[in-house]
N, CA, C, O and CB atoms as a CASP TS submission, in Angstrom:
PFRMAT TS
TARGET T0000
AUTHOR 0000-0000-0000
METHOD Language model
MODEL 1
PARENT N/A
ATOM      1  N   UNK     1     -65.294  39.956 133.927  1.00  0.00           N
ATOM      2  CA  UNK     1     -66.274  39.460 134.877  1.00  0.00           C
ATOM      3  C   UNK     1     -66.757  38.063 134.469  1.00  0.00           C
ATOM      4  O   UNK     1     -67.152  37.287 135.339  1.00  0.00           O
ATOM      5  CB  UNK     1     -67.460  40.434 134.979  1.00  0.00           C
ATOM      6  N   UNK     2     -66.741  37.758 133.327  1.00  0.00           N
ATOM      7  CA  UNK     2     -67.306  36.158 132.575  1.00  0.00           C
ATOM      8  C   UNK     2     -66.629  35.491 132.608  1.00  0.00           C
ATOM      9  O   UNK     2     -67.045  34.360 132.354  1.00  0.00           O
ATOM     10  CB  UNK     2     -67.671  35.896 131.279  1.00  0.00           C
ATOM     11  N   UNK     3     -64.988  35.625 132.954  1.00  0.00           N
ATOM     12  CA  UNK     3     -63.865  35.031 133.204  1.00  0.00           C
ATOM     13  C   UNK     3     -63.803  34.256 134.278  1.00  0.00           C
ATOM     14  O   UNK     3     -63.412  33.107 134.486  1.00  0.00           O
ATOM     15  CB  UNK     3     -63.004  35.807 133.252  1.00  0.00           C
ATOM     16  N   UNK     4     -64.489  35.523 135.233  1.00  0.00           N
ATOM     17  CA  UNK     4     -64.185  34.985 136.905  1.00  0.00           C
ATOM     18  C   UNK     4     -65.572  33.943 136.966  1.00  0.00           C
ATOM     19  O   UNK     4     -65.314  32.795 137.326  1.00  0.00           O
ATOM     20  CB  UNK     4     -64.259  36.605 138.440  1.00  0.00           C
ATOM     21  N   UNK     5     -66.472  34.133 136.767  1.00  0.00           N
ATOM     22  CA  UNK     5     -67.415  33.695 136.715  1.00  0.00           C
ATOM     23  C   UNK     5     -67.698  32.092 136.270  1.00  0.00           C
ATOM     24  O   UNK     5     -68.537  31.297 136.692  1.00  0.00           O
ATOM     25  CB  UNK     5     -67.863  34.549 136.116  1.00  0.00           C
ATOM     26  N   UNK     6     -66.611  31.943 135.208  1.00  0.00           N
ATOM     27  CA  UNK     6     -66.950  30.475 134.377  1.00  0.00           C
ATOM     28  C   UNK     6     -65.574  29.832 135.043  1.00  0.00           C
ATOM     29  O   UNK     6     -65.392  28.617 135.121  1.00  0.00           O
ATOM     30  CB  UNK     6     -67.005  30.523 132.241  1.00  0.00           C
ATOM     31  N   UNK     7     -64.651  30.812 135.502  1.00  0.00           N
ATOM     32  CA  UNK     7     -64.003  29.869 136.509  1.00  0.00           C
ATOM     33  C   UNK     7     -64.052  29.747 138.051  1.00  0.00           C
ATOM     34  O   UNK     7     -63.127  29.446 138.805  1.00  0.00           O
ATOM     35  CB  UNK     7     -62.833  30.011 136.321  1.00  0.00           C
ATOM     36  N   UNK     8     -65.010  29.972 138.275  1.00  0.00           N
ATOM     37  CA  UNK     8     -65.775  29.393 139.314  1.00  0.00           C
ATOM     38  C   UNK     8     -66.785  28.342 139.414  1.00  0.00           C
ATOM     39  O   UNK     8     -67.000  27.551 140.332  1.00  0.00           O
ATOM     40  CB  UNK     8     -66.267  30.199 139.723  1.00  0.00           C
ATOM     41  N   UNK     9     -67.375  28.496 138.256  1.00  0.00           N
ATOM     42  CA  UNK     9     -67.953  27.151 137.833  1.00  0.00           C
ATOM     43  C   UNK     9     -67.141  26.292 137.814  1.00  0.00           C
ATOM     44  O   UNK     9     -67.367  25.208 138.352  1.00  0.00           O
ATOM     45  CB  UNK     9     -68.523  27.059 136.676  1.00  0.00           C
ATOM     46  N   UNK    10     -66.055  26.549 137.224  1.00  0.00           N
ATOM     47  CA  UNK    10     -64.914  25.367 137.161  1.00  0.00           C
ATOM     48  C   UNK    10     -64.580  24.763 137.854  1.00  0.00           C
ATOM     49  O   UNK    10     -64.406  23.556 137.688  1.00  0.00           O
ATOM     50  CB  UNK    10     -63.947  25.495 136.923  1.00  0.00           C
ATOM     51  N   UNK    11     -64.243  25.753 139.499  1.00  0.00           N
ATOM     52  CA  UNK    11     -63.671  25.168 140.503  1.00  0.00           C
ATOM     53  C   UNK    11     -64.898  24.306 140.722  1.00  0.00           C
ATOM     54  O   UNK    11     -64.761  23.100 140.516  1.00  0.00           O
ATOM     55  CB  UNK    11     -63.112  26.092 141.661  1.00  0.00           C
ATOM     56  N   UNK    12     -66.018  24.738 141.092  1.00  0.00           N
ATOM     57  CA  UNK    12     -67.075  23.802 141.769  1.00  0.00           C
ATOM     58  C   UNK    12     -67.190  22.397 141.120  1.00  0.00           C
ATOM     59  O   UNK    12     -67.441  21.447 141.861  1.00  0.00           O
ATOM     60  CB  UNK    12     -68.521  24.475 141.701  1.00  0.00           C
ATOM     61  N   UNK    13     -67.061  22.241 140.080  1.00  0.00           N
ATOM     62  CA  UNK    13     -67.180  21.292 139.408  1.00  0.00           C
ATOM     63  C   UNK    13     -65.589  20.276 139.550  1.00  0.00           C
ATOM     64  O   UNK    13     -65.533  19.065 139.335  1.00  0.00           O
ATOM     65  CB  UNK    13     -67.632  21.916 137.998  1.00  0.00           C
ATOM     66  N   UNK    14     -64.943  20.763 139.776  1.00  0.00           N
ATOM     67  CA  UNK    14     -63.292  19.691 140.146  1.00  0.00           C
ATOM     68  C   UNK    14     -63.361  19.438 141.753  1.00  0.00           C
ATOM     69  O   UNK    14     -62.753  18.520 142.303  1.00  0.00           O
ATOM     70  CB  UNK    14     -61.368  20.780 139.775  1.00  0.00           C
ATOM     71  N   UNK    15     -64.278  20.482 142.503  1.00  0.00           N
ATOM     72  CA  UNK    15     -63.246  20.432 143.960  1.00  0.00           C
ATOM     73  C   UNK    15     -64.790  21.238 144.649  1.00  0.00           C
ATOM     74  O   UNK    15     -64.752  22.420 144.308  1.00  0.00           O
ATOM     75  CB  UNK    15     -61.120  21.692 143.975  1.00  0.00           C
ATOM     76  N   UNK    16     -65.685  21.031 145.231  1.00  0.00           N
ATOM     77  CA  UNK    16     -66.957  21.955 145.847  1.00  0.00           C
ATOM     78  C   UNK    16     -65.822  22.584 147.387  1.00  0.00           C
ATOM     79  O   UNK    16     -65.903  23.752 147.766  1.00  0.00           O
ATOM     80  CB  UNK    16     -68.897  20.590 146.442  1.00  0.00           C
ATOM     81  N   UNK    17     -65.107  21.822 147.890  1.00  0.00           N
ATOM     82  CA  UNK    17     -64.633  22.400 148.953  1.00  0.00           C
ATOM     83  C   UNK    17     -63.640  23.564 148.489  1.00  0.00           C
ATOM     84  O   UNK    17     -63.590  24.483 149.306  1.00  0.00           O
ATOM     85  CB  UNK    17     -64.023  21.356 149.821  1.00  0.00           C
ATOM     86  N   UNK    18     -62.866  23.720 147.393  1.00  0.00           N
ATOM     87  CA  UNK    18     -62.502  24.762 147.352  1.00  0.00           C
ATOM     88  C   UNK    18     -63.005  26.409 147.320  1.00  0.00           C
ATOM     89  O   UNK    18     -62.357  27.441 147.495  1.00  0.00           O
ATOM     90  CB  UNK    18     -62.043  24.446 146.691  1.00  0.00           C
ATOM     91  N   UNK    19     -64.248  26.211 147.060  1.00  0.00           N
ATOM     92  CA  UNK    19     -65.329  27.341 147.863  1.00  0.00           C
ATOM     93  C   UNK    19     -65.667  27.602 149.211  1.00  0.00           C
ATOM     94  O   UNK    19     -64.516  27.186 149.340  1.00  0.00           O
ATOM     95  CB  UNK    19     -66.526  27.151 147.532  1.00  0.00           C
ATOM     96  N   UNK    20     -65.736  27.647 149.401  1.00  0.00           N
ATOM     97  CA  UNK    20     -66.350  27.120 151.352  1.00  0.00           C
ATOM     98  C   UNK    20     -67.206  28.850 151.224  1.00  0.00           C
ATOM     99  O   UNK    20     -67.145  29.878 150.550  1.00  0.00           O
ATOM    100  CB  UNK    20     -64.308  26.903 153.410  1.00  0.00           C
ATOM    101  N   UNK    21     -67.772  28.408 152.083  1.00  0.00           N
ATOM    102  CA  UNK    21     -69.046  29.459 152.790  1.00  0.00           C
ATOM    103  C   UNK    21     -68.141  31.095 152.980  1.00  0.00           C
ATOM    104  O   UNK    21     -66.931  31.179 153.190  1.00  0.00           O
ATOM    105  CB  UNK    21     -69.700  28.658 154.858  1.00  0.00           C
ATOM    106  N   UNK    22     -69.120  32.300 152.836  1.00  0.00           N
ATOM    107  CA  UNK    22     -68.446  33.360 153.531  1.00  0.00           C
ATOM    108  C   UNK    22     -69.267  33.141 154.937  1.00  0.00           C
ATOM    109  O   UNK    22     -70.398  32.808 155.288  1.00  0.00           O
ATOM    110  CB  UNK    22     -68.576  34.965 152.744  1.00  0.00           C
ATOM    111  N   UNK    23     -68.151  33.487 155.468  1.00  0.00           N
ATOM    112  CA  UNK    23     -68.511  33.816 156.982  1.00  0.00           C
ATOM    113  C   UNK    23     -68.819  34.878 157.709  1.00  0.00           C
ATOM    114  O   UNK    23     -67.797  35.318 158.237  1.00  0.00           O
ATOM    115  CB  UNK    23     -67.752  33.547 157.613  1.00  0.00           C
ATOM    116  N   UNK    24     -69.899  35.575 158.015  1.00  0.00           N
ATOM    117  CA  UNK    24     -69.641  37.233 158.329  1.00  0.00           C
ATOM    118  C   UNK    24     -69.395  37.325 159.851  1.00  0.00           C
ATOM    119  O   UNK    24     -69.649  36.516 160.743  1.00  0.00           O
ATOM    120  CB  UNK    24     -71.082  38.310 157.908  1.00  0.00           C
ATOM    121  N   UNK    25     -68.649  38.924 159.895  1.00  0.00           N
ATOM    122  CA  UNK    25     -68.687  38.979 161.239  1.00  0.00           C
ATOM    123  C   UNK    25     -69.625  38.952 162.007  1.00  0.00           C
ATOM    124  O   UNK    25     -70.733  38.974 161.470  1.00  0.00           O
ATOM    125  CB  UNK    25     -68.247  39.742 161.557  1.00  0.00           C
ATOM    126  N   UNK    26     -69.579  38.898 163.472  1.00  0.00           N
ATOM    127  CA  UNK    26     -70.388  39.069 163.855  1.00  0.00           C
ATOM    128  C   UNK    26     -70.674  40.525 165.050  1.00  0.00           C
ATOM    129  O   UNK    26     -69.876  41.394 165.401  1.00  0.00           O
ATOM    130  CB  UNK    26     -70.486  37.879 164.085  1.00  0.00           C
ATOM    131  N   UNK    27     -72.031  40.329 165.410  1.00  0.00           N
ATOM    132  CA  UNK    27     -72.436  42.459 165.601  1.00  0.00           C
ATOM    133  C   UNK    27     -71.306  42.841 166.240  1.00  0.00           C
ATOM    134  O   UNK    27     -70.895  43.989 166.075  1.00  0.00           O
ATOM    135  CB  UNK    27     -74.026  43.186 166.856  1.00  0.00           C
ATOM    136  N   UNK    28     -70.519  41.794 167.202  1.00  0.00           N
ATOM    137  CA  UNK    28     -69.968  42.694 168.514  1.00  0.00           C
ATOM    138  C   UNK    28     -68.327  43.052 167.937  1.00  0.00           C
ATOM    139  O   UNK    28     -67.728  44.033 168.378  1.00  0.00           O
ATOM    140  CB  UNK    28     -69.965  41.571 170.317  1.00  0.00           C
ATOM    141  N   UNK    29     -67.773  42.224 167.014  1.00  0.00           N
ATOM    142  CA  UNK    29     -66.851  42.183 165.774  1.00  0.00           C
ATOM    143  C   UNK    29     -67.206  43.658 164.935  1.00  0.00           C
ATOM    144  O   UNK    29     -66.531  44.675 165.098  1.00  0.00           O
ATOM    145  CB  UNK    29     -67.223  40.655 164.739  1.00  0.00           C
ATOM    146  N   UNK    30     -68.001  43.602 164.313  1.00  0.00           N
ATOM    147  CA  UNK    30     -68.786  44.542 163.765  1.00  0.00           C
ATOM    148  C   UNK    30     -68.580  45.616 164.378  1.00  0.00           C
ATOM    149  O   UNK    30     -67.877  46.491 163.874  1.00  0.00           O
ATOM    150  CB  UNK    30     -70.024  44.281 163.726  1.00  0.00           C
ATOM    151  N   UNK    31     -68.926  45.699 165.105  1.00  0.00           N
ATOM    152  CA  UNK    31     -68.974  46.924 165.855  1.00  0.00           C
ATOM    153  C   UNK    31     -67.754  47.803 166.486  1.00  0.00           C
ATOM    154  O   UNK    31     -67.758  48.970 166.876  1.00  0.00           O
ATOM    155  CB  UNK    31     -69.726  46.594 166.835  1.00  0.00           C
ATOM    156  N   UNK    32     -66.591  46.723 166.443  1.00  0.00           N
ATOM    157  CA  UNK    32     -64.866  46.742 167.240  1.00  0.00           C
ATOM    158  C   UNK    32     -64.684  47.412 166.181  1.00  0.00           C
ATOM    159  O   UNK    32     -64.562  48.634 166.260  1.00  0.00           O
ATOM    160  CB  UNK    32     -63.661  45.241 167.593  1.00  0.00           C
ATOM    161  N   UNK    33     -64.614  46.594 164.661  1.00  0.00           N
ATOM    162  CA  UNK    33     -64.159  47.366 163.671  1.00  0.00           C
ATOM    163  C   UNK    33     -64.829  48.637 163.402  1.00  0.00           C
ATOM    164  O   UNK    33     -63.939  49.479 163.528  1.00  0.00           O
ATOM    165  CB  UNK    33     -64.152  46.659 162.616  1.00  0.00           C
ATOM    166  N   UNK    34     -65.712  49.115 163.156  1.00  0.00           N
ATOM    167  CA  UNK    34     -66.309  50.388 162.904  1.00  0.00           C
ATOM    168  C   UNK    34     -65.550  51.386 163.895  1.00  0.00           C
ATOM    169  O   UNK    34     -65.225  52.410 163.293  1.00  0.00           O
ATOM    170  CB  UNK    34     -67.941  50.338 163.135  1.00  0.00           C
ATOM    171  N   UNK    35     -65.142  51.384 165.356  1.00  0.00           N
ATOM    172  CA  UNK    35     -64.662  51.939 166.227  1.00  0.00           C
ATOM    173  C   UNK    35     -63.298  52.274 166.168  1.00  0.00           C
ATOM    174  O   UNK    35     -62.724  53.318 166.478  1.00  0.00           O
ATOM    175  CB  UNK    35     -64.938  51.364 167.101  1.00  0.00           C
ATOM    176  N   UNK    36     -62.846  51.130 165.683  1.00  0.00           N
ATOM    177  CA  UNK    36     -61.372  51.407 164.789  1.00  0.00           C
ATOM    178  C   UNK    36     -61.264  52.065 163.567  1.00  0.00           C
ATOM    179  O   UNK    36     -60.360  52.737 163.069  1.00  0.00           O
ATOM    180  CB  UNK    36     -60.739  50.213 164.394  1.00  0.00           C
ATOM    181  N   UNK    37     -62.206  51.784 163.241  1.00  0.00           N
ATOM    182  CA  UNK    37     -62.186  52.608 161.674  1.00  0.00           C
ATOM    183  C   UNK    37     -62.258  54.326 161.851  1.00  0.00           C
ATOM    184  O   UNK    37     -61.591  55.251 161.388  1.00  0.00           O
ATOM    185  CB  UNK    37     -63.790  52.082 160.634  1.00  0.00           C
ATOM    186  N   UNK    38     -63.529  54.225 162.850  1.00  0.00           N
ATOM    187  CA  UNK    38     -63.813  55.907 162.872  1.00  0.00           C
ATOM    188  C   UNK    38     -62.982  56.126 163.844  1.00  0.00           C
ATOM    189  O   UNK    38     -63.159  57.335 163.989  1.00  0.00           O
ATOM    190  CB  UNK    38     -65.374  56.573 163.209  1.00  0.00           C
ATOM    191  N   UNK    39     -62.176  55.822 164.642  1.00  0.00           N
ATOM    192  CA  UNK    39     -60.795  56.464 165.452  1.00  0.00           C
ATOM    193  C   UNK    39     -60.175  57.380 164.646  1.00  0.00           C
ATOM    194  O   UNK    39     -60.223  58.610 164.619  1.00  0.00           O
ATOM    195  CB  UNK    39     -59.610  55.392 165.842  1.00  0.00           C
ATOM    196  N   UNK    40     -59.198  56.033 163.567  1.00  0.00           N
ATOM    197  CA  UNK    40     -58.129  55.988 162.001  1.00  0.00           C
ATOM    198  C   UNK    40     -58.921  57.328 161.791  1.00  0.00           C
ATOM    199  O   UNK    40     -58.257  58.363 161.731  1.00  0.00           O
ATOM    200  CB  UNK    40     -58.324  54.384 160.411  1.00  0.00           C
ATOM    201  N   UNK    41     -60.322  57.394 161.672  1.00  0.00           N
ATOM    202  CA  UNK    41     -60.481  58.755 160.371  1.00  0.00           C
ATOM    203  C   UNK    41     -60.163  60.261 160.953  1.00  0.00           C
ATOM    204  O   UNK    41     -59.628  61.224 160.406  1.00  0.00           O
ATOM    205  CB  UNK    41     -62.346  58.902 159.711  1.00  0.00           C
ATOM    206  N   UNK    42     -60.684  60.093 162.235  1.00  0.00           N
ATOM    207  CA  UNK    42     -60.262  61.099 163.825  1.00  0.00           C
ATOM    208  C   UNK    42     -59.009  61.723 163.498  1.00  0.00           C
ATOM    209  O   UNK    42     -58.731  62.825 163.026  1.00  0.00           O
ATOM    210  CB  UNK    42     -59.930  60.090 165.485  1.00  0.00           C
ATOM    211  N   UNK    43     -58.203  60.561 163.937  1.00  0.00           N
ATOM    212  CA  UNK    43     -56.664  60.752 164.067  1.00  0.00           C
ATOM    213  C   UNK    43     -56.078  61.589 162.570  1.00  0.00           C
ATOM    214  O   UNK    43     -55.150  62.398 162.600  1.00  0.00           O
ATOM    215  CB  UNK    43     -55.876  59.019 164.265  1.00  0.00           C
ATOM    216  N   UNK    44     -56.796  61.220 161.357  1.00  0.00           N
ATOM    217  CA  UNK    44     -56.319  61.731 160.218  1.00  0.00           C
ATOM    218  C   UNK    44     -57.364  63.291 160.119  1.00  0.00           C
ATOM    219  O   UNK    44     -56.820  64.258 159.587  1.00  0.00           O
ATOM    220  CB  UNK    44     -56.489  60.458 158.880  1.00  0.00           C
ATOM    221  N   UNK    45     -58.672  63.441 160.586  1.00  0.00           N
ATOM    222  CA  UNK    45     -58.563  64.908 160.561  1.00  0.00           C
ATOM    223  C   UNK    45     -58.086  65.631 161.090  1.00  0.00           C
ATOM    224  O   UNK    45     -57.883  66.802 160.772  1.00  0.00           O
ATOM    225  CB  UNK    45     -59.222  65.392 160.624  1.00  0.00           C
ATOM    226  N   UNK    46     -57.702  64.875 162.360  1.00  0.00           N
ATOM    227  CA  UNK    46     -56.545  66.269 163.520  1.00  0.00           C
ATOM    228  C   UNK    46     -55.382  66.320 162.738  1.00  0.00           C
ATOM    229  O   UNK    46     -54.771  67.388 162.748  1.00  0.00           O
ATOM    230  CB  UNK    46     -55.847  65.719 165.512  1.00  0.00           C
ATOM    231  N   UNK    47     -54.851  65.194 161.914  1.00  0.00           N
ATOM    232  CA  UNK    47     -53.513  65.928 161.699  1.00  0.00           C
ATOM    233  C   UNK    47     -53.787  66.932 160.650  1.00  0.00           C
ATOM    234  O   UNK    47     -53.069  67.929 160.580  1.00  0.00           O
ATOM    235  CB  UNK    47     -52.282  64.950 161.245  1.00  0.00           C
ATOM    236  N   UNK    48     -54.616  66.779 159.955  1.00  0.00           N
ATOM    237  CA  UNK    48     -55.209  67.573 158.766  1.00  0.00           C
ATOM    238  C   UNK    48     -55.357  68.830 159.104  1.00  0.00           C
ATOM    239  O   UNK    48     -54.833  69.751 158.477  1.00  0.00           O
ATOM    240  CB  UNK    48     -56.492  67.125 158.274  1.00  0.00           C
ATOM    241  N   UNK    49     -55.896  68.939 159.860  1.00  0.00           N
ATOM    242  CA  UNK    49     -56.192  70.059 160.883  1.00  0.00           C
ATOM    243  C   UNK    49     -55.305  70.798 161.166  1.00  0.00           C
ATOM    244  O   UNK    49     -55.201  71.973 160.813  1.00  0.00           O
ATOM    245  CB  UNK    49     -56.583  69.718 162.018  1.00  0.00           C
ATOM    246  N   UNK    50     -54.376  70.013 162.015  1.00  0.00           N
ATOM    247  CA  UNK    50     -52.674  70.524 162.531  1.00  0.00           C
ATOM    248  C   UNK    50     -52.119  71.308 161.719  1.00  0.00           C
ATOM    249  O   UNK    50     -51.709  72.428 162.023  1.00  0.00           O
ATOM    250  CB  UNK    50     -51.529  69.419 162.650  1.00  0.00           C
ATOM    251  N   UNK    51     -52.036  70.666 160.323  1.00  0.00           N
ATOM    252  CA  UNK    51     -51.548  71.267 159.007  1.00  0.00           C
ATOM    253  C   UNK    51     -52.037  72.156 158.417  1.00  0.00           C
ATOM    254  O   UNK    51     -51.525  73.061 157.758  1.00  0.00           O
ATOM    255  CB  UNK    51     -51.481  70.584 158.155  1.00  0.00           C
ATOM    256  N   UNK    52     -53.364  71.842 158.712  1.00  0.00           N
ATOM    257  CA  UNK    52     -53.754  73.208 158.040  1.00  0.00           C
ATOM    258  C   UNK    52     -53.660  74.500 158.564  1.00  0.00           C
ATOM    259  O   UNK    52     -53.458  75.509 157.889  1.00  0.00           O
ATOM    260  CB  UNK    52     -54.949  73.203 157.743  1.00  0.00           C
ATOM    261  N   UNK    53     -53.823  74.453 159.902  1.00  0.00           N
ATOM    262  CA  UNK    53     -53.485  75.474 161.241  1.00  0.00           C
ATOM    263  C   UNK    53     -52.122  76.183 160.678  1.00  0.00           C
ATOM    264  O   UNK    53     -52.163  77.387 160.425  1.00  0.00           O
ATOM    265  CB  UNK    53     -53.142  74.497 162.977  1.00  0.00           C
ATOM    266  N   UNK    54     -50.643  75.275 160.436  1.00  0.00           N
ATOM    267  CA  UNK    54     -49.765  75.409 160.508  1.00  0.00           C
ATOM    268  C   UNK    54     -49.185  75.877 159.006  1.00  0.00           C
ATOM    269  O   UNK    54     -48.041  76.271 158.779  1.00  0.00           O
ATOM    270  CB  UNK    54     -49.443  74.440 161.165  1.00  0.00           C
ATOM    271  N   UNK    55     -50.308  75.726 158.015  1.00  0.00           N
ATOM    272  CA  UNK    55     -49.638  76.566 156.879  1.00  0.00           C
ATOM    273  C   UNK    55     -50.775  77.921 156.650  1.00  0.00           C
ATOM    274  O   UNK    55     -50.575  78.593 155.639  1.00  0.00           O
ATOM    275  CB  UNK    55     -49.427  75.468 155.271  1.00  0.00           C
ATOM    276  N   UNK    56     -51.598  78.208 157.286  1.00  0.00           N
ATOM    277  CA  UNK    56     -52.131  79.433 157.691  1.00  0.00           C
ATOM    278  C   UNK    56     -51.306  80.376 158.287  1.00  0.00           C
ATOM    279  O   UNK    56     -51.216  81.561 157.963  1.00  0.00           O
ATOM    280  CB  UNK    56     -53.080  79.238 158.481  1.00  0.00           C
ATOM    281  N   UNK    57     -50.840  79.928 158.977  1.00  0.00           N
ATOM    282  CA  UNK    57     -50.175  81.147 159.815  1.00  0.00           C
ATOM    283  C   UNK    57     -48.709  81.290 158.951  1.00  0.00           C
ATOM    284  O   UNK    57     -48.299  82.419 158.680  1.00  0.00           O
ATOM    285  CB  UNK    57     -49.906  80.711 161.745  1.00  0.00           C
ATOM    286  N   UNK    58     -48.111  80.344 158.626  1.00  0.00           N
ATOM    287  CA  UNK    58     -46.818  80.388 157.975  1.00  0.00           C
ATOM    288  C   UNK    58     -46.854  82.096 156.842  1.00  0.00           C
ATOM    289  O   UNK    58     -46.223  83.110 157.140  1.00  0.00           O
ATOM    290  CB  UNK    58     -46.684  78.621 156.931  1.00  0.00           C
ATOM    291  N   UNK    59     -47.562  81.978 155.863  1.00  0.00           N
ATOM    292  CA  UNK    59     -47.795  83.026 155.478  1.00  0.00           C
ATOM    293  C   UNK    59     -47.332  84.759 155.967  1.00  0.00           C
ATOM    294  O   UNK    59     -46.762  85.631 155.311  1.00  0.00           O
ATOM    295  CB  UNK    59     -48.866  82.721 155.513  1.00  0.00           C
ATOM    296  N   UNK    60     -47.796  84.764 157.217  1.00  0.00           N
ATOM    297  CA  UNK    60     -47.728  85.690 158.184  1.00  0.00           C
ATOM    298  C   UNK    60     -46.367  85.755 158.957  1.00  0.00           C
ATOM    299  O   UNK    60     -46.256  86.358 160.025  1.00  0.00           O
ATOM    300  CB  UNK    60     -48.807  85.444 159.047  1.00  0.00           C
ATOM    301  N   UNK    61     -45.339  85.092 158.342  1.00  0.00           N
ATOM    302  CA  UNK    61     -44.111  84.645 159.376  1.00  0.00           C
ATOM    303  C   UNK    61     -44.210  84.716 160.589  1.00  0.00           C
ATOM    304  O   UNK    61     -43.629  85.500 161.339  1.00  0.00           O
ATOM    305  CB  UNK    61     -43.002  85.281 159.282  1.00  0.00           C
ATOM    306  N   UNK    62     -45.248  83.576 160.946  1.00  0.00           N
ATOM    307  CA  UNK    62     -45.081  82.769 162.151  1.00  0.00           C
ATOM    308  C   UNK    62     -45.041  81.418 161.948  1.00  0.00           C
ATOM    309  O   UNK    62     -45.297  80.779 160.927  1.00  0.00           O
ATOM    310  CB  UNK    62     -46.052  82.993 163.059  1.00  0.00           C
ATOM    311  N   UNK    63     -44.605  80.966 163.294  1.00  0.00           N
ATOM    312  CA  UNK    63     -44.329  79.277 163.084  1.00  0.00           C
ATOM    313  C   UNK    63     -44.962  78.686 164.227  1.00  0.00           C
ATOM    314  O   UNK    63     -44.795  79.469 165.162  1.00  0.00           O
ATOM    315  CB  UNK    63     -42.632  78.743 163.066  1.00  0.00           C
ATOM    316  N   UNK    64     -45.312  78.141 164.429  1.00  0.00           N
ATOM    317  CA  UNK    64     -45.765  77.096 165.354  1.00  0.00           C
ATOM    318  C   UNK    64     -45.068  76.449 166.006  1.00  0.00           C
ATOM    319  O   UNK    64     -44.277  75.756 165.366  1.00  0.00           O
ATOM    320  CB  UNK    64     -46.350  76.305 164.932  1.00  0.00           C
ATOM    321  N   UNK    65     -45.011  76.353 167.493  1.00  0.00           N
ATOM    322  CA  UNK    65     -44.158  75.764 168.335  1.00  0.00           C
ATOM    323  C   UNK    65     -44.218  74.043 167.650  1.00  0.00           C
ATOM    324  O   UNK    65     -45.288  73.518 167.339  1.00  0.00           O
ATOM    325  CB  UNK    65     -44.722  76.049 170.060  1.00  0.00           C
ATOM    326  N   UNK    66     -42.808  73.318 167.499  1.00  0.00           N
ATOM    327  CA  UNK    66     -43.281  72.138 167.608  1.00  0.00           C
ATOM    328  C   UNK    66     -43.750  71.246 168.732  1.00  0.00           C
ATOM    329  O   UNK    66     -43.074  71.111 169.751  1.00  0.00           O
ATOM    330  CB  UNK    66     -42.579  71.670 167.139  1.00  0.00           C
ATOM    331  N   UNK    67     -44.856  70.662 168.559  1.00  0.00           N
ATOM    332  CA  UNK    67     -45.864  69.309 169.268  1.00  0.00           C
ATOM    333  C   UNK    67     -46.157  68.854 169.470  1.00  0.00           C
ATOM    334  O   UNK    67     -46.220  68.261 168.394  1.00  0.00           O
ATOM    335  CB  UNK    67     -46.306  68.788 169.527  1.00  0.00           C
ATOM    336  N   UNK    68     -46.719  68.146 170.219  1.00  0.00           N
ATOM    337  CA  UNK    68     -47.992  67.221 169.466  1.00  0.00           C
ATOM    338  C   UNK    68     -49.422  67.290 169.392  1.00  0.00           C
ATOM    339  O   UNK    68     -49.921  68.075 170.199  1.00  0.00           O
ATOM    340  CB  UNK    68     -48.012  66.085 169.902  1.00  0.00           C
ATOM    341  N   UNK    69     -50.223  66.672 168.630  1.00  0.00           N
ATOM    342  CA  UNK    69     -51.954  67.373 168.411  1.00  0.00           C
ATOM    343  C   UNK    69     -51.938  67.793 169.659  1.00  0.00           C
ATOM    344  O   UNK    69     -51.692  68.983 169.859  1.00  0.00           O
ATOM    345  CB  UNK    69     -53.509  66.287 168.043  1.00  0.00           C
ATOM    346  N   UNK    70     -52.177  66.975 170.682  1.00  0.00           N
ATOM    347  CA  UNK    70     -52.499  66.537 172.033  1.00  0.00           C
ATOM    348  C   UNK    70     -52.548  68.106 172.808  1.00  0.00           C
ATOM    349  O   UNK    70     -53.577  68.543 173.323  1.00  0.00           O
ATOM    350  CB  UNK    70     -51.223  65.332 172.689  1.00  0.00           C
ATOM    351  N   UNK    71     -51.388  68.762 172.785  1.00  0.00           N
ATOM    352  CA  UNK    71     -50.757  69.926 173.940  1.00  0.00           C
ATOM    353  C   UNK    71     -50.870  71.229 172.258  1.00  0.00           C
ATOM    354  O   UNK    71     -50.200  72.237 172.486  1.00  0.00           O
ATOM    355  CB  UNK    71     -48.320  69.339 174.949  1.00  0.00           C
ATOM    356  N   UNK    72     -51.394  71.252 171.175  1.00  0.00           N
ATOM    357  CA  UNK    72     -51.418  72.180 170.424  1.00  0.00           C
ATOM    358  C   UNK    72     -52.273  73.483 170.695  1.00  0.00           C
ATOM    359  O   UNK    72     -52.128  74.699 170.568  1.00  0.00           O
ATOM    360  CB  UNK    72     -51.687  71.625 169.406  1.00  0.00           C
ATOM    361  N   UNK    73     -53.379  72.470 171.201  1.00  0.00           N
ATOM    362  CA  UNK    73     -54.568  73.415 171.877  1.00  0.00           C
ATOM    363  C   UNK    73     -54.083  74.437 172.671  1.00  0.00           C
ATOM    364  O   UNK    73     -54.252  75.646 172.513  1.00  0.00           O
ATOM    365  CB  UNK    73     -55.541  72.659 172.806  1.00  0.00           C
ATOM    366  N   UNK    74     -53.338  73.741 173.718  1.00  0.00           N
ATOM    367  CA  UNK    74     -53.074  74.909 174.883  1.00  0.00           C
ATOM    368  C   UNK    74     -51.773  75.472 174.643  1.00  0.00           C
ATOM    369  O   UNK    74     -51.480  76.271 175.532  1.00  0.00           O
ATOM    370  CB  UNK    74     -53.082  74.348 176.472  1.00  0.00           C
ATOM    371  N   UNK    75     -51.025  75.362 173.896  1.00  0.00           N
ATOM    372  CA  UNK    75     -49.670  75.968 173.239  1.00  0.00           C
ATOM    373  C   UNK    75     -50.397  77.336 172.513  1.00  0.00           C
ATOM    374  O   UNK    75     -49.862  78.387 172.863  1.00  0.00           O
ATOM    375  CB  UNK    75     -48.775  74.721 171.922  1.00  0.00           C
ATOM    376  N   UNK    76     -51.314  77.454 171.740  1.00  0.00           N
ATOM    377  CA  UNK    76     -51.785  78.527 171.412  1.00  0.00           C
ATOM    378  C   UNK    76     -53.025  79.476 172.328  1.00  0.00           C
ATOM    379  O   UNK    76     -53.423  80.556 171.890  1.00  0.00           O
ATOM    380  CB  UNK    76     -52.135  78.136 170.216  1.00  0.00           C
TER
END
């Protein structure tokens, strides 16, 4: 961490533009991403889900029609 630190001093001191400002997003940015994000997490508990559905029953020698999430619901 004292590494990064004293060479950053460094840079500022040869070159101030090689720093430049952070820029943050902004709310409505902000807000796109979060929506994408919690989709991504959606999409990964249904398949989680799927799977888990599908090695429950395996046990029992049954199998599960193959699917997709989408039409799983009403397949069972």
């Amino acid at each position: 961490m004292m590494v990064d630190a004293e060479l950053l001093a460094r840079l500022v001191r040869a070159d101030r533009l090689l720093l430049s400002p952070v820029k943050h997003r902004g709310e409505e940015a902000q807000a796109d991403l979060m929506g994408v994000r919690v989709r991504a997490q959606l999409v990964e508990l249904r398949t989680q889900t799927v799977n888990a559905v599908r090695g429950l029953v395996k046990p029992f020698g049954q199998r599960l029609a193959s699917c997709d999430a989408d039409s799983l619901n009403r397949k069972l």
